[in-house]
C-alpha positions as CSV (number, residue, x, y, z in Angstrom):
1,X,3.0,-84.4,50.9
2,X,4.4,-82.2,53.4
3,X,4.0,-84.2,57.0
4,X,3.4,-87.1,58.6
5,X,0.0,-85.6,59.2
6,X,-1.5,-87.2,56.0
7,X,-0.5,-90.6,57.7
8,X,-3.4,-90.8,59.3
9,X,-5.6,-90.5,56.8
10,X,-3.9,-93.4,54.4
11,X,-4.2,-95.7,58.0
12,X,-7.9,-95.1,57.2
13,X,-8.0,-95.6,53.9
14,X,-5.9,-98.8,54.4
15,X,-8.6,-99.9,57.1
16,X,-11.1,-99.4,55.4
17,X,-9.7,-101.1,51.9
18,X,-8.9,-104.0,54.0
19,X,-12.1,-104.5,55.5
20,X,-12.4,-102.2,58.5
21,X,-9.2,-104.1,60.6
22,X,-5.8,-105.4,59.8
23,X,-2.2,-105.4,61.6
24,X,0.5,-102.8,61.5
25,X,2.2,-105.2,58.4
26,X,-1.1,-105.0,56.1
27,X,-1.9,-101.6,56.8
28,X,2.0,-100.8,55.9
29,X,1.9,-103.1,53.1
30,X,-1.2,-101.4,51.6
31,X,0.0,-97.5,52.6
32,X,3.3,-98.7,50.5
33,X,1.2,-99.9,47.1
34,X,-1.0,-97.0,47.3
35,X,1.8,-94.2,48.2
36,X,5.2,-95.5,47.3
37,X,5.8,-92.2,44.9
38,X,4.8,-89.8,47.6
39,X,6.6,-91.8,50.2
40,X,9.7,-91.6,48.3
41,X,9.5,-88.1,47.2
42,X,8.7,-87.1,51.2
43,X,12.3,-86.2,52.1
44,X,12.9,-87.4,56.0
45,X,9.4,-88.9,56.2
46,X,11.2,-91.6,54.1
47,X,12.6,-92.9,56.8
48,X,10.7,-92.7,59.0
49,X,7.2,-93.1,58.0
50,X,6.6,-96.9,59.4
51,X,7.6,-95.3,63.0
52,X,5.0,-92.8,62.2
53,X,2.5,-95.0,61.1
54,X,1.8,-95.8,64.5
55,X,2.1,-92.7,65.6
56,X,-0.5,-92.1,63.5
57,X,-2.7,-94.9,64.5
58,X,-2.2,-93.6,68.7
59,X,-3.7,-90.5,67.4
60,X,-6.3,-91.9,65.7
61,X,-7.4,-94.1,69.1
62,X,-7.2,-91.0,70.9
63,X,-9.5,-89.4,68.5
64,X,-11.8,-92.3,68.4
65,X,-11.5,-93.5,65.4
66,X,-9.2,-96.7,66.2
67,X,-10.5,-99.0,68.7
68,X,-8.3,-99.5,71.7
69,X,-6.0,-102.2,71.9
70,X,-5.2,-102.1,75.6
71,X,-2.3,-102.5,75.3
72,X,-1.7,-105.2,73.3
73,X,1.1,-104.2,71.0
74,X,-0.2,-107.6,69.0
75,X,-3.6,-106.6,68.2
76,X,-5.0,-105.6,65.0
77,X,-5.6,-102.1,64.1
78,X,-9.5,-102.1,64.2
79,X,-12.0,-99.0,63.4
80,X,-14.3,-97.9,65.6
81,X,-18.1,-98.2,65.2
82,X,-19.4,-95.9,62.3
83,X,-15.8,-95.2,61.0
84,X,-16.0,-97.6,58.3
């Protein structure tokens, strides 16, 4: 793994294993089970990655493939209509 980029495509993944919407804990939860090793072997990203997560999950909003949560901090991360 060599940047945060590939975040966004294990918030999908995670999404999509859960059932097309979760919060910010299960999608971080699953995104841990699935990637530990490539987590840990990601140098900074390390430490950071659960910051970047939702980084990750703005972008995808802004790409359309989150729903919006105006801005409710709260609300699940859902995806958008043929995403799933």
């Amino acid at each position: 793994m060599s940047d945060k980029g590939v975040l966004k495509r294990w918030v999908v993944e995670a999404l999509g294993d859960l059932g097309g919407s979760g919060n910010v804990l299960d999608v971080c939860k699953h995104v841990w089970r699935a990637h530990r090793g490539e987590l840990e072997a990601a140098g900074d990203l390390f430490y950071t990655w659960q910051y970047d997560i939702r980084w990750a999950a703005q972008v995808l909003r802004a790409d359309g493939v989150l729903k919006a949560v105006n801005g409710d901090r709260r609300a699940p991360w859902t995806l958008a209509q043929g995403q799933r």
